[in-house]
VOGU-3710 file (C-alpha; in Angstrom, 3 decimals, decimal comma):
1> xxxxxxxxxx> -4,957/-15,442/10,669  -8,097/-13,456/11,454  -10,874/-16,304/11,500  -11,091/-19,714/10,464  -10,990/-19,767/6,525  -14,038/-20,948/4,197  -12,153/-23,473/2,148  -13,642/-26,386/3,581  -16,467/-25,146/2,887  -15,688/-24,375/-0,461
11> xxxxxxxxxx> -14,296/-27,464/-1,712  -17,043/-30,401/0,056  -16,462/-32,240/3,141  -14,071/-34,776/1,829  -10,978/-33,861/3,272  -7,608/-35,610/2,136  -4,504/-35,911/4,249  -2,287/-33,649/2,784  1,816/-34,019/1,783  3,573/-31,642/3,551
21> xxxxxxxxxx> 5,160/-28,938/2,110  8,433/-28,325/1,087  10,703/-26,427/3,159  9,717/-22,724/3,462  13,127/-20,967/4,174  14,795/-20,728/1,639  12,722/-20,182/-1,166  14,247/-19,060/-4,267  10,704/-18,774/-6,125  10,081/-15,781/-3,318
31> xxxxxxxxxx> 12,366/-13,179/-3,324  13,540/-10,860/-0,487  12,775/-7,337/-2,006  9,661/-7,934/-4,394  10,029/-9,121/-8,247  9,720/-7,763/-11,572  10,487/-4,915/-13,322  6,648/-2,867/-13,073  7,526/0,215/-10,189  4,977/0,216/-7,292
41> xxxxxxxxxx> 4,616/4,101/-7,503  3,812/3,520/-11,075  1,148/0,989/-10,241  -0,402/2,888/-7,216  -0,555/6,256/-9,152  -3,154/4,260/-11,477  -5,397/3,084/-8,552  -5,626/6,338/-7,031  -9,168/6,935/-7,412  -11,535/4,125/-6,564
51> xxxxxxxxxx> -14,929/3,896/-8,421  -17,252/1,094/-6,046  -17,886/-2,407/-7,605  -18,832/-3,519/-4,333  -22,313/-2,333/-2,750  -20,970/-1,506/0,492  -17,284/-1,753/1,824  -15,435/-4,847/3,808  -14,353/-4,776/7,650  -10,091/-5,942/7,304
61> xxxxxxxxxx> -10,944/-7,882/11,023  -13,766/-9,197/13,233  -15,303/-6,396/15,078  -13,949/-3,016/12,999  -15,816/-1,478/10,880  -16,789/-1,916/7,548  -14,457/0,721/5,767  -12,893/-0,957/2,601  -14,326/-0,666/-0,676  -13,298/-3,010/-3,674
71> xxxxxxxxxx> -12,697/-0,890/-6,621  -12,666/-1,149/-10,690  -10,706/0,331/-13,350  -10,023/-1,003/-17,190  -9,092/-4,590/-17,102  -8,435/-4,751/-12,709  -10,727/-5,018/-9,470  -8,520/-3,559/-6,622  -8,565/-2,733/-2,907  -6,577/-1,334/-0,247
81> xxxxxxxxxx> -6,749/-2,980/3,142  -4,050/-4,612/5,650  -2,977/-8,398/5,619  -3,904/-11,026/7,391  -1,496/-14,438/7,144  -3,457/-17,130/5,792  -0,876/-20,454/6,336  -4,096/-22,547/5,521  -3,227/-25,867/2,859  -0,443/-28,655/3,346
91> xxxxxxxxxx> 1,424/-27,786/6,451  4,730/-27,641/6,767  7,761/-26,272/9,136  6,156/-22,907/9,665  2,110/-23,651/8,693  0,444/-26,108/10,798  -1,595/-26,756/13,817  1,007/-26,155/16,364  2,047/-22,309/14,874  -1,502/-21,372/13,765
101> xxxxxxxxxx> -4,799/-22,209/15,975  -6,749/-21,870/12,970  -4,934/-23,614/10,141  -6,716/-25,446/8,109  -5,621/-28,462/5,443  -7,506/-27,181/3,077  -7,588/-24,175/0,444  -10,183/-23,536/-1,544  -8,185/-24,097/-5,173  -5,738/-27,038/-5,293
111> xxxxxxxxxx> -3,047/-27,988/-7,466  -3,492/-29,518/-10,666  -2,193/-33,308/-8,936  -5,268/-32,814/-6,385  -3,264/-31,589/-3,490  -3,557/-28,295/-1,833  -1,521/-25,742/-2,261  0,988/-24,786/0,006  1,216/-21,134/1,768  4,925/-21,819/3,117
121> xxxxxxxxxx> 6,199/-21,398/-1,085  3,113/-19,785/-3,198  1,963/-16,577/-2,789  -1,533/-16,431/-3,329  -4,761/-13,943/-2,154  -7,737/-14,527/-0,328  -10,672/-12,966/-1,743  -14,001/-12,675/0,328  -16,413/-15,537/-0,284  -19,604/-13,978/-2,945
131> xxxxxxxxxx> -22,139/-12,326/-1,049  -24,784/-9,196/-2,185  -21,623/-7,074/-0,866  -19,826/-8,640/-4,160  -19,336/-11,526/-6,321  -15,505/-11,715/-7,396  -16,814/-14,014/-10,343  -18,793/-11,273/-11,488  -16,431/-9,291/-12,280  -14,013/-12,453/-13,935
141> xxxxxxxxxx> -11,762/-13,117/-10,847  -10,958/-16,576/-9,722  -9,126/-19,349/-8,603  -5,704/-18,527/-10,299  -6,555/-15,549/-11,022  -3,435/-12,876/-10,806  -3,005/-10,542/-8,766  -0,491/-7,754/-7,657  0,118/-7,085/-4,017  1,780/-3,616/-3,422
151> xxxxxxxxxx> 3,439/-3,013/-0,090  5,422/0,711/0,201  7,862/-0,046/-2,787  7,400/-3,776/-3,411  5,884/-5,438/-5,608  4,835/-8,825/-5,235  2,561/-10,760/-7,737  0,499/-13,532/-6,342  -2,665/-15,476/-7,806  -6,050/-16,257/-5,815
161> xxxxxxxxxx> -5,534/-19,270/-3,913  -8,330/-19,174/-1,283  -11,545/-18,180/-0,245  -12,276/-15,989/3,530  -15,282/-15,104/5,021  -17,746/-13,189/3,063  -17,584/-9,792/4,961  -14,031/-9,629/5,756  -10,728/-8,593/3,281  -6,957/-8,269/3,150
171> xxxxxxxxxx> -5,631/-11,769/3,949  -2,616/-13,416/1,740  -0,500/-16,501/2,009  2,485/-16,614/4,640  4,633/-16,567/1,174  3,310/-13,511/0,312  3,714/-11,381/2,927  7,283/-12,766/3,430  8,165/-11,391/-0,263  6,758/-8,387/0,606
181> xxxxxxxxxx> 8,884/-7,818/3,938  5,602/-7,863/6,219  6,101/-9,907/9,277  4,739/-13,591/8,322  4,365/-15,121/11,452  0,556/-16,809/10,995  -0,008/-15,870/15,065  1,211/-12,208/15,080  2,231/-11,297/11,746  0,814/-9,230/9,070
191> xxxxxxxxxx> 0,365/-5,453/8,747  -2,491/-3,401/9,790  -2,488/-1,242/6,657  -1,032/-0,130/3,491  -1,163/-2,986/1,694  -3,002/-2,627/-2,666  -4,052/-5,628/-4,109  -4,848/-5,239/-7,668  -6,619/-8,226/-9,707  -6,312/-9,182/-13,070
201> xxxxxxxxxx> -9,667/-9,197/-14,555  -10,266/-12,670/-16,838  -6,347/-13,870/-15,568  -5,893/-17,182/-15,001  -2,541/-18,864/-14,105  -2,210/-22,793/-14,894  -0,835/-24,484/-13,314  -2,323/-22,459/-10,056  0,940/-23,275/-8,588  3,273/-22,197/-10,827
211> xxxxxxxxxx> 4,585/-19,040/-10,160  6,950/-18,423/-12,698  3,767/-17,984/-15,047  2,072/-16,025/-12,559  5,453/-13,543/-12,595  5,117/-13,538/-16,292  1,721/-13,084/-16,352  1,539/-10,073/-13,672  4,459/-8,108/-15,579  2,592/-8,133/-18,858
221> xxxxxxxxx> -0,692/-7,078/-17,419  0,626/-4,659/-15,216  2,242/-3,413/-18,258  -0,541/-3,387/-20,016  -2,796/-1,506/-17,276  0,001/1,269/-17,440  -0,334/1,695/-20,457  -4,475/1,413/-21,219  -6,134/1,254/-17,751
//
């Protein structure tokens, strides 16, 4: 994880002792070689060309330059950065203290029984925190929100679980990137590139934490944006 995530910030300064999670490996809600039936190629083909939303681009880590662009098409914001493991929420086996310097107990969305969620089993997105660069709740992305993560020919659909800095992108939960086949170790993990996040514009996924909904959500609005966007 690049830097210390906002969702303290984001949710007060009343932090609850969390429930651990349940046990990350194995998770039958993330499978090994992406889900759904919606192709990658056919997805990426549509997000091509990139017409700015933002008003400048994003840096993908502290100290590189600001290169990344989020994008808009019919019905999707998208961009195309690296990832970043965020293992931030309850900790468990593989997300806590010990494995990650900078985990934090806290997300900025939580479940609907108050707790937060849990990067070891739900993939989720981190979206920058609104700034002049660009206000993700302008343009009807939120917490739940759903989103497809593209990695070479996976496809992995996720919803927007926390909140990162305000000038940095391309950051997803340890489930995520463990779907996808990018290495999800919260110290070294991640990938430096290729990854295409696409976000449902006015999605929302409740419960946050179900992901089953989120699944059948994705495939019918990435059918959708195939065949309208």
């Amino acid at each position: 994880m690049r830097v210390r995530s906002l969702a303290l910030a984001a949710v007060g300064v009343t932090v609850l002792v969390p429930a651990m999670c349940a046990a990350a490996d194995p998770d039958p809600t993330v499978p090994a070689a992406g889900e759904g039936t919606v192709r990658a190629a056919d997805l990426l083909a549509k997000v091509r060309d990139c017409v700015p939303v933002s008003k400048g681009r994003y840096r993908t880590d502290e100290g590189t330059r600001a290169e990344i662009p989020v994008c808009g098409a019919r019905g999707v914001v998208f961009w195309k950065a690296d990832m970043d493991i965020d293992c931030d929420g309850r900790p468990g086996a593989v997300c806590n203290r010990r494995a990650d310097p900078l985990f934090s107990a806290a997300t900025a969305y939580r479940q609907t029984d108050g707790r937060y969620l849990c990067a070891e089993t739900l993939p989720y997105v981190v979206v920058p925190g609104p700034s002049r660069l660009w206000n993700h709740r302008d343009q009807g992305i939120g917490g739940g929100s759903v989103v497809a993560v593209i990695y070479r020919d996976r496809v992995q659909y996720a919803v927007v679980g926390d909140i990162g800095p305000r000038h940095i992108i391309g950051e997803a939960s340890y489930a995520t990137a463990k779907a996808l086949g990018i290495p999800a170790d919260p110290r070294h993990g991640g990938t430096a590139s290729g990854v295409t996040y696409i976000a449902f514009r006015d999605s929302r996924v409740e419960p946050i934490e179900d992901h089953a909904a989120a699944l059948a959500e994705g495939e019918r609005l990435a059918k959708v944006f195939l065949r309208d966007g």
